[in-house]
C-alpha positions, 0 to 999 in steps of 0.5 A: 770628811768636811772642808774645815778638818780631816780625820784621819785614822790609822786601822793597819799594820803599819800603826802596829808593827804588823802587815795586814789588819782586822775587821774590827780595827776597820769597823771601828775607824769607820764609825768614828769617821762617819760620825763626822762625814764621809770615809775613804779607806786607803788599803794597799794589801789583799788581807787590808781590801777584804778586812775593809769590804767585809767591814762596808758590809757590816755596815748599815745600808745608809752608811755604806754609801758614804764609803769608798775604798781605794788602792792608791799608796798610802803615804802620798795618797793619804797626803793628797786625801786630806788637802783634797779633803780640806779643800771641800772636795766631795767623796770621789774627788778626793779618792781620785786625788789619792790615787793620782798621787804617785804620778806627782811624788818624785824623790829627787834622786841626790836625796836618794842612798845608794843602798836603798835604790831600786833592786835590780831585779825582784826575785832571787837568782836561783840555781834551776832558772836560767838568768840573763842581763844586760845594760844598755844604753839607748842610741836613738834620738827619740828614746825609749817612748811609744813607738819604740816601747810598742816593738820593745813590749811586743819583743818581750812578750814573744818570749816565755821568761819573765823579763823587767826593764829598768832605767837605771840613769833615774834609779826606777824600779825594774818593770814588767817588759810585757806590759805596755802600760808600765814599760810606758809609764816607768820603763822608758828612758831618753837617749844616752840613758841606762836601761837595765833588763832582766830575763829569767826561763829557759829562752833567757838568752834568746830573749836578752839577744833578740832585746839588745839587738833592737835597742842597739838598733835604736829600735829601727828609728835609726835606719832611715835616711835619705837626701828627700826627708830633710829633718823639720828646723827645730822647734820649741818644745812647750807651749811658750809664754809670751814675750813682751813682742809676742803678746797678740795684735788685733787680728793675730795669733801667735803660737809654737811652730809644729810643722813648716809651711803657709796653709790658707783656708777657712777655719773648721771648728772641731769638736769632738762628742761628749762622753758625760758618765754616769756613776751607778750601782750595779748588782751583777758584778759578773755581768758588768764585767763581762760588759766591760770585756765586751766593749775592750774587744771591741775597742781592740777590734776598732783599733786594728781595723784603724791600724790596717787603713792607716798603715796602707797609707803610713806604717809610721802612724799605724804603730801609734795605733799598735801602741794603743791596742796594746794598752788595751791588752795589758793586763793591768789597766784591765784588771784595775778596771775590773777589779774596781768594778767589783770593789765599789760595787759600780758600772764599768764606765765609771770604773773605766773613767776612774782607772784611765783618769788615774793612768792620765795623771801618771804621765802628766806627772812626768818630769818635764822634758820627759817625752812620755808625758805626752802619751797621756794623750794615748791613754785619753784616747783609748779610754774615751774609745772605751767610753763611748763603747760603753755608753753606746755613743757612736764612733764619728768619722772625725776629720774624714769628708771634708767638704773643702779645703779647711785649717781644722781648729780645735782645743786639741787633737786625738791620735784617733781624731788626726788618724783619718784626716782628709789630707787633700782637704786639710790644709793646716792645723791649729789648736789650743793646746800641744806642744812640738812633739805632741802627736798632732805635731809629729804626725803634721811634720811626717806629712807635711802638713803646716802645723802651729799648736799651743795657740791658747784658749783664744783660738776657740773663739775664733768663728766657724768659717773664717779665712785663716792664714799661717805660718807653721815656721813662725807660729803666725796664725792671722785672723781674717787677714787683707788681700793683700797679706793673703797674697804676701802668703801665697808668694811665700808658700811658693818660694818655699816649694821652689827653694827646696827643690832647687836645694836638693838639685845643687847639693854638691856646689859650694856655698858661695854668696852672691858676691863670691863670698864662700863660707863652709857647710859642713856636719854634725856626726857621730860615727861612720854612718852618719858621716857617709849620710853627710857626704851625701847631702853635700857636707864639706867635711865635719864640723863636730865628730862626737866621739860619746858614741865610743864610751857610753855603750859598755861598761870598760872604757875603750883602747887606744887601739880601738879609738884610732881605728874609728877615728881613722875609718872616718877620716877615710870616709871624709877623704880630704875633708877636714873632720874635727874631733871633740873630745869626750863630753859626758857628765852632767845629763850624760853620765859615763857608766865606767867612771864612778863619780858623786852626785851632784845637785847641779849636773849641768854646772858640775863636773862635764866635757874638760872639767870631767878630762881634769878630774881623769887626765888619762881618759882624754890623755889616750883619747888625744894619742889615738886622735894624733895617730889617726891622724897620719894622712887625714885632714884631723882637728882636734876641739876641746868642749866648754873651755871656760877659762884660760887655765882651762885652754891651756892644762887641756894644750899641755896634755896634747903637747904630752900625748905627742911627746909620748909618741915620738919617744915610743916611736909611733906614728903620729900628726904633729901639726893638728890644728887644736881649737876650742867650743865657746859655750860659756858667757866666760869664753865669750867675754874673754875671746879675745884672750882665748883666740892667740892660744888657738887654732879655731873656734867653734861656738857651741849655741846650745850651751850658749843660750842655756848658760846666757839665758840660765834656763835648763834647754830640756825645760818644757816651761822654759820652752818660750825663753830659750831662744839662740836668737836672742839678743844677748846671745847674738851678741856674744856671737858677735864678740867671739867672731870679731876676736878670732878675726882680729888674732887671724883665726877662723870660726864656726859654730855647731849648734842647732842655730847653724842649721836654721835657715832665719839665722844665716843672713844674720850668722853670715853677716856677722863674719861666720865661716863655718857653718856645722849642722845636722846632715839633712840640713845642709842642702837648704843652708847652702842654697840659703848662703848662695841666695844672699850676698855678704854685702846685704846680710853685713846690714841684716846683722847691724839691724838685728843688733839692735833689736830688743827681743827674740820674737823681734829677731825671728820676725824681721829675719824671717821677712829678710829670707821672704824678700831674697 
């Protein structure tokens, strides 16, 4: 190898036609190769590694140490060599570039054929083993990930058959359901997508039994509830770029938003101990390997003991810590560590360093968005805790005995460096780096800790000691700020204590302004349950029933009996409330199992919501049948999602209009004054509200697809994370161009998405004429209390001013001093 050109020389079966390869193709490749520089051989089969160490062993002892062997896939491997390798990368560079290949090739699944994807299971059925499978579609919101994978490995592995996993919505191959590290790197899936799972011994039908149950369950993610957890405001899910407005001021930082509340403390720097490896040659292969078995016990041992301390205090982040231990106990990172050991002839850290650098790489490599990218954070910390086993460095007590109450600063934080926090010490949390649903975000919100990552580089800079105030809501963190922002802080940090309690003790009062302006709070549902949670927190009825709920489970479409019995079981929860039925929205990022449709290059302009409905009729046709049956003696409404033309409005009126013919000429039961409305969720509905709204009965603005359609950037893009803003001003004003034109044709209007439940956006929202606001559930007590700290009067003038403000971060900013000054 040199930095000027690489050699590459192929020595196996796939030059030949056959598998495997000889010694002395292997021999030969090698001293053409080290005649120019140093040689790494890329060997993914057992007969091709023992061809390759018999042939190192031939060698002459000063050669040998110029060659390295590797596992890594041979295509993307030899790919990611040889630019390593041209770059001037030394020997270990570039087989570590080999082998952290995999984790950035991806295919993209529109180039994929439908007859080469992934088998559904590796082995044969046969007559003798009994076999069993099931599809399944992943209920909970935050997916199949570590906690979750955690119960699902520690599920499969109580039983005796072999079981794979598999996503089927990305067409991955069918994984190991016992090993965490595959379940975790290649098994996982979000919520709404497929998973396939196999099992095939004797207790096949126990194992897929107990399986399903815990994934229709949302694997206990989905159990608890109450009206004292309010749900953290949503947050952005990536370290952003700055914004113009955003960029620092003197004496200022600005970061994501983690977890809400005002901390003021000084600054703790944390680092962390460094753990710098040596690579050694060792004779005793079995002796090294039996060190490495040594320090993994240990590891686990530690990792238990820190699983009980913590669990007595929160069961939630014990699970992160059972999710570590059984990364140390699967199987194959330990056997790539020691199968590295005995390949290369090295010392077990530096097998370690390697095996874990590439399983890091892995998750890194994850598609944006994919929440498992961030458990390469996991997998850092197990194999630093391996490290400094092996290297003899003793375990620091990390962030426990603080002296006095500090704001931690740090690059960034392990699971095991926040698992032992002084939490009446710690005051806040700051760092470099993260994003919102890293570990030190999560573990912040679960405690309530004020939290504000992603800060940059610029944070380490920051000196020891020096008195920090911020703002886990906004991202503000000041630097040595005046007594006087000190004490604007602390009366905010008060204020935020008094609203919440006093919002949990008026619940069930309506949301009426200051100068008697009443407006609608109501909830974002999915099914009974969720709707009996709602009544709860004080919801005044449903401002969106998704009824995807009925569809994606099962590979047949539901009846029209079926469809009615939900519905009106719902309805039945909400009394006289009224309940507003969105018909089906599936297609794009959620693809409905039971309706074969093309790929498509571009899923979230494709075929979805009514254009989906105009492609089968008949899915929405019986779907609007079972809601006007089960409509007799309930409050219903009935919405049609992403109407971006007026066409579109009125195919999707005629079909209603059909469905209730229908039923009066069979002589069923039916309303036959259901108020039908529509979601504005396309700059093209916007602009032609005014056109729309005659047609209609309401309006229901849909600011999730809104903003991702105003801005053209994908809401599941963790780059984009700093431009997704509903704030925005763009999409405010097209806010302000659907309501004016539902006023104006006399017709009312709401808005579901994630911006109705935020408490900045109300004086802005209510200002503009909004008059309903639709959120999720554990929302609903702090907006109604918001609603009736303002008058309609004052936040008319917040929207005027808001108007005029050029850029998001503008927004945000002056609203947030709007809420502070009520």
């Amino acid at each position: 190898m040199s930095g000027e050109s690489v050699l590459v020389i192929p020595a196996g079966g796939t030059d030949d036609g056959d598998l495997g390869t000889s010694v002395e193709k292997v021999m030969g490749a090698l001293e053409r190769v080290l005649e120019r520089g140093d040689a790494l051989v890329l060997a993914d089969l057992g007969s091709a590694v023992m061809a390759t160490q018999m042939a190192i062993e031939m060698l002459n002892p000063d050669l040998q140490g110029r060659v390295q062997l590797t596992d890594a896939p041979l295509v993307e491997g030899a790919i990611a060599a040889v630019v390593a390798a041209a770059g001037g990368g030394d020997l270990t560079t570039v087989r570590r570039a080999a082998e952290q290949a995999l984790a950035t090739s991806k295919i993209p699944s529109d180039l994929l054929d439908e007859e080469a994807l992934p088998a559904e299971e590796p082995l044969p059925d046969t007559a003798d083993v009994p076999v069993e499978r099931v599809e399944l579609v992943v209920p909970n919101p935050t997916g199949l990930h570590a906690r979750p994978a955690a119960r699902f490995v520690r599920t499969a592995m109580g039983f005796e058959a072999d079981i794979t996993v598999q996503n089927v919505t990305h067409r991955r191959s069918p994984v190991n359901a016992k090993s965490m590290m595959d379940v975790a790197n290649q098994g996982t899936a979000m919520q709404d997508e497929r998973i396939r799972i196999v099992a095939r011994g004797e207790d096949a039908v126990e194992a897929i039994a107990a399986l399903r149950e815990l994934v229709t369950r949302g694997f206990g993610e989905m159990e608890a509830g109450g009206i004292g957890m309010p749900e953290p405001a949503p947050v952005s899910p990536a370290p952003p770029m700055p914004r113009v407005d955003e960029l620092p001021e003197e004496g200022k930082l600005r970061g994501i938003p983690a977890s809400e509340g005002i901390a003021i403390a000084p600054a703790l720097l944390y680092r962390p101990p460094s753990l710098d490896v040596e690579r050694r040659t060792v004779s005793d292969l079995d002796a090294e390997v039996d060190r490495l078995r040594r320090a993994l016990e240990q590891a686990r041992q530690e990792l238990t003991a820190l699983e009980q301390e913590v669990a007595s205090r929160d069961e939630d982040v014990a699970r992160i810590f059972e999710f570590q231990r059984m990364m140390l106990e699967d199987p194959s990172l330990v056997q790539s560590i020691e199968e590295r050991i005995q390949r290369e002839d090295c010392n077990a850290e530096a097998a370690a360093e390697d095996v874990i650098a590439g399983w890091v790489a892995r998750f890194e490599g994850r598609e944006d968005g994919d929440p498992m990218r961030l458990r390469a954070a996991d997998v850092r910390d197990v194999g630093n805790r391996l490290l400094r086993i092996l290297l003899g460095v003793e375990e620091s007590r990390g962030l426990s005995g603080l002296p006095e109450p500090v704001i931690v600063v740090a690059h960034d934080l392990t699971p095991s460096d926040t698992a032992r926090l002084d939490r009446d010490m710690l005051k806040g949390l700051c760092t470099a780096m993260g994003g919102a649903t890293s570990h030190v975000a999560i573990l912040a919100r679960m405690w309530g800790l004020p939290a504000v990552v992603g800060l940059g580089e610029g944070l380490l800079d920051v000196p020891e000691g020096t008195m920090l105030v911020m703002d886990g809501g906004t991202g503000i963190v000041e630097l040595a700020p005046s007594p006087d922002i000190v004490q604007s802080y602390r009366e905010r940090a008060e204020r935020q204590a008094e609203r919440q309690a006093e919002a949990l003790r008026h619940v069930e009062e309506p949301a009426v302004t200051r100068d008697g302006h009443r407006v609608e709070v109501v909830a974002n549902v999915g099914d009974a349950a969720s709707a009996r949670d709602a009544l709860a927190q004080g919801a005044e009825g449903i401002g969106l029933l998704r009824t995807e709920f009925l569809y994606l489970d099962r590979a047949t479409l539901p009846d029209e009996e079926e469809q009615v019995e939900v519905y009106r079981s719902i309805a039945q929860v909400m009394g006289e409330r009224p309940v507003i039925v969105r018909t089906l929205d599936v297609g794009g990022d959620k693809p409905l199992p039971s309706i074969a449709r093309p790929q498509e290059d571009n899923p979230a302009l494709g075929v979805r919501a009514i254009r989906l409905s105009r492609w089968y009729p008949d899915l929405l046709r019986v779907q609007l049948r079972a809601i006007l049956r089960a409509g007799v003696g309930h409050n219903l409404k009935v919405m049609f999602p992403l109407i971006a033309t007026l066409e579109e409005l009125r195919w999707a009126r005629g079909l209603l209009h059909q469905a209730q013919e229908e039923l009066a000429a069979e002589g069923l039961e039916h309303t036959t004054t259901i108020e039908m409305g529509i979601m504005i969720e396309t700059p093209a509905a916007a602009m032609m509200a005014d056109r729309l709204a005659p047609e209609v009965d309401f309006f229901s603005i849909g600011t999730n697809d809104l903003t991702q359609y105003t801005l053209a950037c994908d809401r599941g893009n963790q780059g984009l994370g700093y431009l997704f803003d509903s704030l925005d001003p763009a999409v405010l004003r097209l806010i302000e161009q659907v309501i004016e034109a539902g006023h104006a044709a006399g017709k009312w209007v709401g808005l579901c998405g994630e911006l109705g439940g935020q408490r900045e956006a109300m004086p802005v929202l209510l200002g503009l004429g909004l008059d309903e606001f639709s959120m999720t559930p554990n929302a609903i007590p702090i907006a109604k209390q918001t609603v009736r700290s303002l008058a309609r009067s004052e936040a008319q003038h917040v929207a005027r001013r808001t108007l005029s403000l050029p850029t998001a971060g503008a927004v945000r900013e002056y609203l947030v001093s709007v809420l502070d000054q009520g």
